[in-house]
N, C-alpha and C positions, 0 to 999 in steps of 0.2 A: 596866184596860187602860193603865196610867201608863206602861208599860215597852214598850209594842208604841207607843205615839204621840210615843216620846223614840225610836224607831227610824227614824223620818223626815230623810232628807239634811237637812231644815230645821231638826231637835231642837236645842234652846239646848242651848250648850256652858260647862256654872258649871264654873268650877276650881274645884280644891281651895283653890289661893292663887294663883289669877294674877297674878303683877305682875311686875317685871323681873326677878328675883332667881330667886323660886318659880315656877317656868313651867310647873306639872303642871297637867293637865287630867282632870277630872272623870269624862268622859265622851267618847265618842270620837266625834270629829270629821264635821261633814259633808263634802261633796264638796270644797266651796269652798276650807271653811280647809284642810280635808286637802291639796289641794293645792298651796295655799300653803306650806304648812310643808314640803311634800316641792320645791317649787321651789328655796326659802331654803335646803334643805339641799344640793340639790344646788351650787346659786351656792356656797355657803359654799365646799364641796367644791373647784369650779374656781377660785375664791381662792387659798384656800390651798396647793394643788399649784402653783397659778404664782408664788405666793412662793417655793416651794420647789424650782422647775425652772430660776426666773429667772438663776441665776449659769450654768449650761450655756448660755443665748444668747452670753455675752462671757466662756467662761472662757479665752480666749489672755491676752484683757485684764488679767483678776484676773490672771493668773499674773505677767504683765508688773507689774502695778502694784504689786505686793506682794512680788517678788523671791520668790515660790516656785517650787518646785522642780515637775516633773509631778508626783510623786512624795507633797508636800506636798498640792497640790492634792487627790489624790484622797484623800489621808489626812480632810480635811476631813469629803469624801464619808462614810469608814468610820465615822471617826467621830460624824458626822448619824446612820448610821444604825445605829449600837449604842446610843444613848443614843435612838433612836428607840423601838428593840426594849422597850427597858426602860418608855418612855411610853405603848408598845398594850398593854404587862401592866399596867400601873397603870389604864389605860383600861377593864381589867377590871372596877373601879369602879363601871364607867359604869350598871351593874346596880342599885346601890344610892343610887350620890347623882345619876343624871339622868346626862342628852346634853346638853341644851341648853345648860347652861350653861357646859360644856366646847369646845363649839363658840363661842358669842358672845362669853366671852373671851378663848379662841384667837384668835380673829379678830383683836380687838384687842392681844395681844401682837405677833402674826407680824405686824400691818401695823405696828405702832410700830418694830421692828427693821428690816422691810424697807427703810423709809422715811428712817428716823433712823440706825437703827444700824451698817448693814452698809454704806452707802457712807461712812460716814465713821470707819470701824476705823480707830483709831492704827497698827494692822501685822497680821501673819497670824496671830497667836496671838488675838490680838481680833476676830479675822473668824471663825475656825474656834470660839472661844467661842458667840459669837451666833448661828452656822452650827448649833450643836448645842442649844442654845435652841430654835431655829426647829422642828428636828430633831424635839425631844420633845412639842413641842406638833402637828404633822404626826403624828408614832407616836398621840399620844390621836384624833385626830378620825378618824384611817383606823379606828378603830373605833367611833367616838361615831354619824359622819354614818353610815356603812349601818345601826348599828340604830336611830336615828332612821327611815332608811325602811323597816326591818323592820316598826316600828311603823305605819306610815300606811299599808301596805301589803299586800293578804289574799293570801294565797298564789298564787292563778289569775294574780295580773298581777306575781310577783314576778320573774321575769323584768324585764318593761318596765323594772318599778320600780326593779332594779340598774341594768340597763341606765343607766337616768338615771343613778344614782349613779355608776355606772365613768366618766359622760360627766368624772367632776370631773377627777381625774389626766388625763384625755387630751384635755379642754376648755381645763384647764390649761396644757398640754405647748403645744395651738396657741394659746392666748394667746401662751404665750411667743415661741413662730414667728413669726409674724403680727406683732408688736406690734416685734420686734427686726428684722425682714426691712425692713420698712417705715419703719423711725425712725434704723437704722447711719448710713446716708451722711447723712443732715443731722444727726444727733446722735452721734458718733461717739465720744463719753465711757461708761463705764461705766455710771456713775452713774445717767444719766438712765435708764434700762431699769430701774433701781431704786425712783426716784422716782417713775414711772409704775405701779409696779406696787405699790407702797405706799399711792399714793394710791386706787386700786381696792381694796387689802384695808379701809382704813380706813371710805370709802362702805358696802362689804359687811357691815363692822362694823354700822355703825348700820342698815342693815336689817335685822338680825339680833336685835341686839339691842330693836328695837321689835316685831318681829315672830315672832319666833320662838317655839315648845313644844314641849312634849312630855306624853304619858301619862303616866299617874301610875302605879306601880306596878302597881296592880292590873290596870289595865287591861294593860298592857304584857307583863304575863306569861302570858298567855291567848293561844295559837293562832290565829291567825285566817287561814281557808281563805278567806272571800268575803265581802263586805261586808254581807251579808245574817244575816248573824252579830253585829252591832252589838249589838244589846238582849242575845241571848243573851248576848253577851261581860261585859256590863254586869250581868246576873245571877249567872252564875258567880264575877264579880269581888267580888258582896257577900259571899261566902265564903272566899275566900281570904284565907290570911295570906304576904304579901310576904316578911315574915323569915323563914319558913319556908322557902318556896320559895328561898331563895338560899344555904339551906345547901348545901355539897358541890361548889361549880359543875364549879370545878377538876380533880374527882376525874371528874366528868361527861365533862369534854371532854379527858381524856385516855383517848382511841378513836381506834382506826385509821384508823376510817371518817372522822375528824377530823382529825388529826393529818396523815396520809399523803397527801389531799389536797390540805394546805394548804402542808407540804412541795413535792406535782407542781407547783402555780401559781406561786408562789415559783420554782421553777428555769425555767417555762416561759417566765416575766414577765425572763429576764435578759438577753432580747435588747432588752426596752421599757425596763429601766434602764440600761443602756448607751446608747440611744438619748440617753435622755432628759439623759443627764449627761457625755457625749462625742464625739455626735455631730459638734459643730460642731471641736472635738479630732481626731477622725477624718479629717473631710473637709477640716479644714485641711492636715494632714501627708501625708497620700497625695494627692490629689485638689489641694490647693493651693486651698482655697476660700476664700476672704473669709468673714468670719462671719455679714456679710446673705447671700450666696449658699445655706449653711448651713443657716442656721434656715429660706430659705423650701426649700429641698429638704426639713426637717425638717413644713411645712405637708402637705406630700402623704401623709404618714406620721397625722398628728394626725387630718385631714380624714377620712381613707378611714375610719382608725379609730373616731371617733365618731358617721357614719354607720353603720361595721359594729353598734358596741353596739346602738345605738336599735334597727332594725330588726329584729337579731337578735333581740333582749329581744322584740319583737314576735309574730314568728313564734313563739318557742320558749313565749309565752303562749297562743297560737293552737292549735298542737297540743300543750299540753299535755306536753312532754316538754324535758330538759336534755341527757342524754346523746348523744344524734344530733348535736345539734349542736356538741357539746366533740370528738367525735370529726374530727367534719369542719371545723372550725376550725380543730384541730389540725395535722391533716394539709395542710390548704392553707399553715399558717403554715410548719409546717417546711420545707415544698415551697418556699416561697419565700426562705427562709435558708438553703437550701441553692443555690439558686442565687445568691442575694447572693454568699456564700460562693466563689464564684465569677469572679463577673464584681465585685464590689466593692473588688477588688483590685488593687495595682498595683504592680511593684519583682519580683512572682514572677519573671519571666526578663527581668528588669533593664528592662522598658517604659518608658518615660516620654517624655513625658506620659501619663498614663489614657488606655489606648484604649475605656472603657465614660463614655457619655457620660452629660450629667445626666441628658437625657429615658428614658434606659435604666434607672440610676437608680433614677429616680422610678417607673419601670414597676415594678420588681420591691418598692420599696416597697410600693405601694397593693396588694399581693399577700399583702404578709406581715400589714398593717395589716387587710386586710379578715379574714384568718383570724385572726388576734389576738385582734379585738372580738367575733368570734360564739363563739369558745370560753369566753373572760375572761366575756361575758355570762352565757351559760346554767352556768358555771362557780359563779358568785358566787348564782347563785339555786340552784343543787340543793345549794352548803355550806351558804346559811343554813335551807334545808327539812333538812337534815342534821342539822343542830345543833338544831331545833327540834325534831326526835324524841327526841333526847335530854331536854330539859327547854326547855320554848319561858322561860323565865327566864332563860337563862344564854345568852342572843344575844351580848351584850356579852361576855361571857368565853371566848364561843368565836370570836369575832370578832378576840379580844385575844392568843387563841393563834396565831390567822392571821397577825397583826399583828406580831409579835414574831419568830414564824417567819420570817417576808417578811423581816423587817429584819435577821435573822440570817442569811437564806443572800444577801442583797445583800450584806451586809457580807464575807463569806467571801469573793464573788465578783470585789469591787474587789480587794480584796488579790491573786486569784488576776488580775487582770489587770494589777496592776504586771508582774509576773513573765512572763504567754504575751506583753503586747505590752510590753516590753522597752523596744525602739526607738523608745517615744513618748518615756520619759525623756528623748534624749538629744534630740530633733527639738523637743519645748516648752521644753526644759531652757537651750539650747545652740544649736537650730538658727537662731531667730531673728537674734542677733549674728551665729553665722558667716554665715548668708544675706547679712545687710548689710552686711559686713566684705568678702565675697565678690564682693559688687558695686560696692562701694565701689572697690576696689582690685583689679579685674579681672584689667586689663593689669599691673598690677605682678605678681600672683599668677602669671601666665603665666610671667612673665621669669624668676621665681624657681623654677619647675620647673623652667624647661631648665638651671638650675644644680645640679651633686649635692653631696648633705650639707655632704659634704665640707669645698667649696670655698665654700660657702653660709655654712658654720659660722666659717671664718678669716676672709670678707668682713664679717660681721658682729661677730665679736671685733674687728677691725681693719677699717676701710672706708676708710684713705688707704693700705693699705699695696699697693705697683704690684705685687709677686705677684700680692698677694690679687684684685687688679682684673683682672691679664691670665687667672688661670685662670677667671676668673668668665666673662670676657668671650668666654674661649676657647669655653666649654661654650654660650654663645648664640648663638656662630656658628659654631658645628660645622657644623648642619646645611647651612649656606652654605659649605661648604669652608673657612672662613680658622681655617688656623691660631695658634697661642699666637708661636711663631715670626714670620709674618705681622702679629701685634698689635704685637707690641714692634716692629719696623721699620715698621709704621706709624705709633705713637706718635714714633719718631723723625723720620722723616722730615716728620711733619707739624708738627713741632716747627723741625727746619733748613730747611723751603721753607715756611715759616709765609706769606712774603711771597708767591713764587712759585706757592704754591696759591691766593692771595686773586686773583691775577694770572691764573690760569684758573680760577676760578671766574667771574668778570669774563667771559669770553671762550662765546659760545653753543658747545655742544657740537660741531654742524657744522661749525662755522668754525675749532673745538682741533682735531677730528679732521683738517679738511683741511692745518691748521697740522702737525701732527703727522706727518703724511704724506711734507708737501713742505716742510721749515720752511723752503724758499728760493725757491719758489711768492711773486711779486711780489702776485697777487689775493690767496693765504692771507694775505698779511702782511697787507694792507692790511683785510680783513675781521675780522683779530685786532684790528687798531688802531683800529678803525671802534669795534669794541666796549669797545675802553678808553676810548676817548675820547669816547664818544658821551653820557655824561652828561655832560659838560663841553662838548658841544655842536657838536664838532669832529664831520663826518660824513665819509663816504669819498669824497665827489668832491674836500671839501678837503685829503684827505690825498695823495691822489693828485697834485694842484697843488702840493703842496707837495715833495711828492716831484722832480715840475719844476722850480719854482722854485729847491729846493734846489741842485739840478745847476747851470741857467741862470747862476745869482744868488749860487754859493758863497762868491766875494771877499763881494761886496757884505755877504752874510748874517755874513761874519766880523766886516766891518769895523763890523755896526750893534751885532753882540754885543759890541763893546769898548766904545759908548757905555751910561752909566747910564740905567737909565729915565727919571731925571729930568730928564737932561741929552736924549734921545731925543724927552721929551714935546715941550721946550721948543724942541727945533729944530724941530719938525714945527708947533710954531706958530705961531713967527718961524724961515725960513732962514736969513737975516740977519743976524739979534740978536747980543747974546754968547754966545749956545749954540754957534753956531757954530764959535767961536773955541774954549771950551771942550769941543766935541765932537774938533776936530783935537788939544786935547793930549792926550785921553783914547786916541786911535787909536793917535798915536804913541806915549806910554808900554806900553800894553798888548802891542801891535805889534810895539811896539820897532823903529819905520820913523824914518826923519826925518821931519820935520814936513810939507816940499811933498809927500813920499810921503806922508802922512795926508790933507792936505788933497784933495789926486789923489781920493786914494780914500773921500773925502768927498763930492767930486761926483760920481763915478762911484754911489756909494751913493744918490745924493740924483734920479739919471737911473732909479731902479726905479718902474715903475708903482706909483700910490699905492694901489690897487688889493690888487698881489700885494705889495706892502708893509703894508697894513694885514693883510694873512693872515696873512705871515712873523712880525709880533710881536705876535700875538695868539694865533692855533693854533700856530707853530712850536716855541715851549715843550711846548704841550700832547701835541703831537704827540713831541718829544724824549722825552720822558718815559715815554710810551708806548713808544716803540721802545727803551727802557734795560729795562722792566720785561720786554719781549718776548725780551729777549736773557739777560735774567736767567732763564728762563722755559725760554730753549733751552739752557741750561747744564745743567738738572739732568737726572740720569743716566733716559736712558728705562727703565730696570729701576722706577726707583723712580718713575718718573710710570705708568708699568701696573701697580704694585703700589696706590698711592694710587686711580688710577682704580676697577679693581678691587674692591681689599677695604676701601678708605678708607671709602666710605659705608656698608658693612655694619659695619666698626666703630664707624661713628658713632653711626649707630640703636641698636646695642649698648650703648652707653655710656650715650645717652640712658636707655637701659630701665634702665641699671642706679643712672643717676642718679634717679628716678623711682621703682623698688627700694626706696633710701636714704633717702626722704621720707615714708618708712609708718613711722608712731609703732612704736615696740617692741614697747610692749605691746601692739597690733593684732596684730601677726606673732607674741608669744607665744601670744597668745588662740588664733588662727587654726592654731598648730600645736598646742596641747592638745589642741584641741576638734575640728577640720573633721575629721578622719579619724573619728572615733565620729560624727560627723553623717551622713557618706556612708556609713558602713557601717548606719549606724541607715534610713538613706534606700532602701536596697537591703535589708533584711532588713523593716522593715516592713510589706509586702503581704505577706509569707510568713505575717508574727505574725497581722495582723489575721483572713487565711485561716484559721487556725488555729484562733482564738479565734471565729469565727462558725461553724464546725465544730461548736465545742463547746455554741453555741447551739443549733443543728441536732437535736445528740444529747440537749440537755436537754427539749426542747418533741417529742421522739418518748418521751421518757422519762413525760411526763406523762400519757401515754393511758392505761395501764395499771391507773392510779388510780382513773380515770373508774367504773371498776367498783368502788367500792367504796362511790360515792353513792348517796344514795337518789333514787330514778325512776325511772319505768317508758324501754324501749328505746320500744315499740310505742305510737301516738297514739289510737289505739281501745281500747287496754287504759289509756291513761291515762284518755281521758274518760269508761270506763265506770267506773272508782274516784272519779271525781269525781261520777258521778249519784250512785252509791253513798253518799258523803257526806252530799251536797245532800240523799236520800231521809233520813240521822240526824239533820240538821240542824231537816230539816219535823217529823220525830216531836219531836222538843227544846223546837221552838217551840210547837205544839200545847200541850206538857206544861207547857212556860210561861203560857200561853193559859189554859190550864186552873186553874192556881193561882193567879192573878191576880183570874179569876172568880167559885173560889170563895172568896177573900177580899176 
């Protein structure tokens, strides 16, 4: 009874060669380790897809920091995932030389690149090298980690058991969300979304690497419907020969029922790799999202979805059945990219900003995410019951056609999305400078509309030459009436009354217009004069005295204007003195009076209130002065002071803009005219493209039902469980028969 008491969840587990290297197992696992080893795969799993999701959180960034093209970028992508294709056929292997240890040193390459490599690429041919690196090693484990859990895993619960597996890529996907949503605004470098997610594959590394196995051939190639199967399996396996079993795989797994399947999932999955690698691309260009905005609208996508797997994997263990639920996954997911398709657009009849908000959004997300996970679930468990009727050996080879396949119609699919969305080229390409070039230079941008080609093109060959200024300046104030005509006699005139404009300008508008009115209005004058004179401190009641005075006091005011200030000072602070004396010859020379006439009119001058005498040579200059520039003022032709009032300050502002114009570097304005017209047209055709291209999602995930029919599994949950008594009832005769010979030996 050696082989019914190694059937116990408790039975020691001898490897063949356990140690770090040889990580086959003897015999197959109880609950415990079994677990284990399907936890470590899965982790592994979520590791490694968030290495490999990690550059879609900040790919504006890469684009930005590497000087590539959209265009480049996705080339990256293509090329990830053709050297992918070629890493899940080589993964075919995985049959002959183990999982495990394709997974634990994956591990540690992908985190050594993540960490070391890829943020610190000398340039974009060294990013997309290591990028396709990463690539190969991701193509081997999408096929190493599911037949590691084919292995630890008996048929009845292989549902749950994908289910965990599928959690990896879309465990992954909300690492990525989660971890970049949360860290952008305080860590707004690339880098660090690198750094952190490096330093997680590496950890992952070494648990892995301490803990992780795998079956050993023989076991591994043996069926297992239920765990109750353990000794039997361990009996069957003392006869088997492994190199036998592994002839032909290939010849094996190319079947319809194989083949044609792996093709439906593959095209059904091209709405989740677009997600997964341009989302934040997407909702930057239409939608205008920041990239933390992004990746956590991409949480509600990840979330829903790997609660869909789990539960799904659940249920479809429960009743026993795959197909029910691939069909009704399906149809939920399409139902909701078809309304993406919809409302996730924006630029169709020229909108903007997005009239479909985030929370809207996120609603028809968790719609497409929840049908996703329960198709992808029961999907992934009725291909590898699939492949297992074929030859349960060749898990790994038919896992590797999946794999290859996957990585063949993604790679078709980027290529075909340069092409349906067009428009992203020129908007990652190009839109970013012109946006900021845009904004930069607004109001300049503005000015230089209202001007045509034309005249645009002679200003800028030449920008002293006065044509090229007045038709510029013409075309800015058209819409204002002033004509080219109007600019040149403004130009002039502002040029011959340079003085007499500064002269009303000086003067408050109410007080020009009442001027203007009445220019022999005694109050206009004097509220003109108010305003010349009033920074010099001269205000209107003294000008008005003055006015007085002047009349009163006109000898007086002649005779003090013949003496010099000095000679002025000096009398007024001896009368006396010798100023005196030399004030009377200053009168009389000036004069030209005799001297007792000078004198006469020295003391007559010297009988003025000191009062209106200190006013008269203090403001009566000021005031002089003012009334010279007022008359200066009344000289010019009213035609040309209503043309100045008029269209003077419309071509001022004009001028200004165009000086302003003038001060935008060249190359700015070359860039800005290459580029901005493909950016706006790229701006306005975009929501058409992307509608477009989630159409074509639409039509690939209704295309994949079809297939459904080609799996093995029962439709009906009653017809499933009674093929599973059925089993259970060969399985009891087995054991007996086992029972039996053990006894009699």
């Amino acid at each position: 009874m050696t082989a019914l008491a190694h059937s116990s969840d408790e039975a020691p587990e001898t490897a063949v060669t356990e140690s770090l290297w040889n990580r086959q197992l003897g015999r197959y696992p109880t609950n415990t380790r079994r677990y284990t080893y399907l936890a470590i795969t899965v982790l592994a799993t979520v590791v490694l897809y968030y290495e490999l999701y990690i550059q879609g959180a900040v790919a504006t960034q890469i684009i930005t920091y590497f000087h590539m093209t959209f265009g480049f970028y996705v080339a990256v992508s293509i090329v990830g995932n053709a050297v992918g294709a070629l890493g899940s056929l080589a993964a075919g292997l995985a049959d002959r030389w183990g999982r495990a240890n394709m997974v634990v040193y994956g591990l540690a390459i992908t985190g050594l690149i993540i960490l070391f490599g890829l943020p610190h690429a000398g340039s974009k041919g060294v990013y997309m090298f290591l990028f396709a690196i990463l690539s190969v090693v991701e193509g081997i484990v999408l096929v190493a980690t599911p037949a590691l859990v084919r292995d630890f895993s008996p048929q009845i619960g292989r549902a749950s058991a994908m289910g965990f597996w599928t959690l990896g890529p879309v465990l992954g996907s909300l690492a990525v969300t989660a971890v970049s949503s949360n860290t952008l605004d305080s860590h707004p470098d690339w880098q660090f979304q690198f750094y952190v997610c490096g330093t997680v594959g590496l950890i992952v590394f070494v648990l892995a690497f301490i803990l992780l196995r795998e079956l050993s051939p023989k076991l591994r190639d043996q069926l297992m419907v239920t765990h109750r199967e353990r000794v039997l399996v361990e009996a069957r396996a003392a006869g088997l020969d492994p190199e036998t079993a592994l002839h032909g795989h290939w010849k094996q797994m190319m079947k319809a029922d194989i083949i044609g399947p792996a093709f439906a999932i593959s095209i059904f999955l091209i709405f989740y790799y677009v997600a997964v690698g341009f989302f934040v691309v997407y909702l930057a260009t239409v939608f205008g999202y920041s990239e933390s905005q992004a990746n956590a609208l991409g949480n509600w996508y990840w979330v829903t979805n790997a609660i869909a797997l789990v539960v799904a994997g659940v249920l479809s263990d429960r009743f026993r059945v795959r197909k029910p639920f691939m069909i009704i996954g399906a149809l939920v997911s399409a139902a909701g990219v078809a309304v993406w398709a919809t409302k996730a657009t924006t630029g169709v009849h020229g909108t903007n900003p997005p009239t479909t908000s985030y929370y809207e959004l996120a609603a028809i997300i968790v719609v497409i995410a929840a049908g996703g996970g329960v198709a992808y679930t029961a999907w992934m468990a009725a291909f590898t019951e699939t492949v297992e009727k074929h030859n349960p050996a060749a898990t790994a080879t038919g896992l590797a056609v999946w794999g290859a396949l996957l990585r063949t119609v993604v790679t078709v699919v980027l290529i075909a999305l340069t092409f349906v969305v067009s428009g992203t080229n020129a908007l990652v390409d190009k839109g970013p400078k012109v946006q900021e070039l845009a904004a930069k230079y607004h109001a300049e941008l503005a000015t230089a509309a209202l001007i045509t080609p034309a005249h645009l093109a002679a200003l800028t060959a030449n920008p002293t030459s006065p044509l090229a200024q007045v038709a510029a300046l013409a075309d800015i104030t058209a819409s204002k009436g002033v004509t080219a005509t109007q600019i040149v006699q403004v130009k002039t005139d502002s040029a011959k009354y340079k003085d007499e404009l500064a002269t009303a300008a000086a003067i408050q508008p109410a007080n020009l217009a009442a001027l203007t009115v009445a220019p022999t209005d005694p109050a206009a004058q004097v509220a003109a004069l108010a305003d010349l004179t009033g920074p010099k401190g001269v205000n209107a009641a003294q000008i008005v005295q003055l006015k007085t005075d002047s009349v009163k006091y006109a000898q007086e005011i002649e005779t003090l204007s013949a003496i010099s200030p000095a000679t002025l000072a000096a009398l007024q602070a001896n009368p006396t003195g010798p100023a005196a004396v030399a004030a009377v010859g200053q009168i009389a020379v000036r004069l030209r009076v005799p001297a007792a006439t000078a004198a006469a009119r020295l003391a007559a001058a010297s009988a003025v209130p000191k009062a209106d005498l200190a006013l008269l040579t203090t403001a009566g200059p000021v005031v002089k002065d003012a009334s010279a520039q007022l008359a200066a003022l009344g000289a010019v032709p009213v035609s040309s002071l209503a043309l100045l009032k008029t269209a003077g300050p419309v071509v001022q502002d004009a001028a200004a803009q165009l000086t302003a114009l003038g001060k935008v570097p060249p190359a700015d304005l070359a860039y800005l005219k290459a580029n901005a017209a493909d950016v706006v047209k790229a701006q306005n055709d975009i929501g058409k493209q992307w509608r477009t291209w989630w159409w074509i999602c639409f039509a690939a995930q209704i295309l994949f039902i079809p297939f459904v029919f080609l799996m093995i599994g029962r439709w009906s949950p009653k017809a499933a469980k009674q093929d599973a008594a059925e089993y259970d009832a060969k399985i009891e005769v087995e054991l007996q028969a086992l029972q039996a010979a053990e006894a009699s030996s």
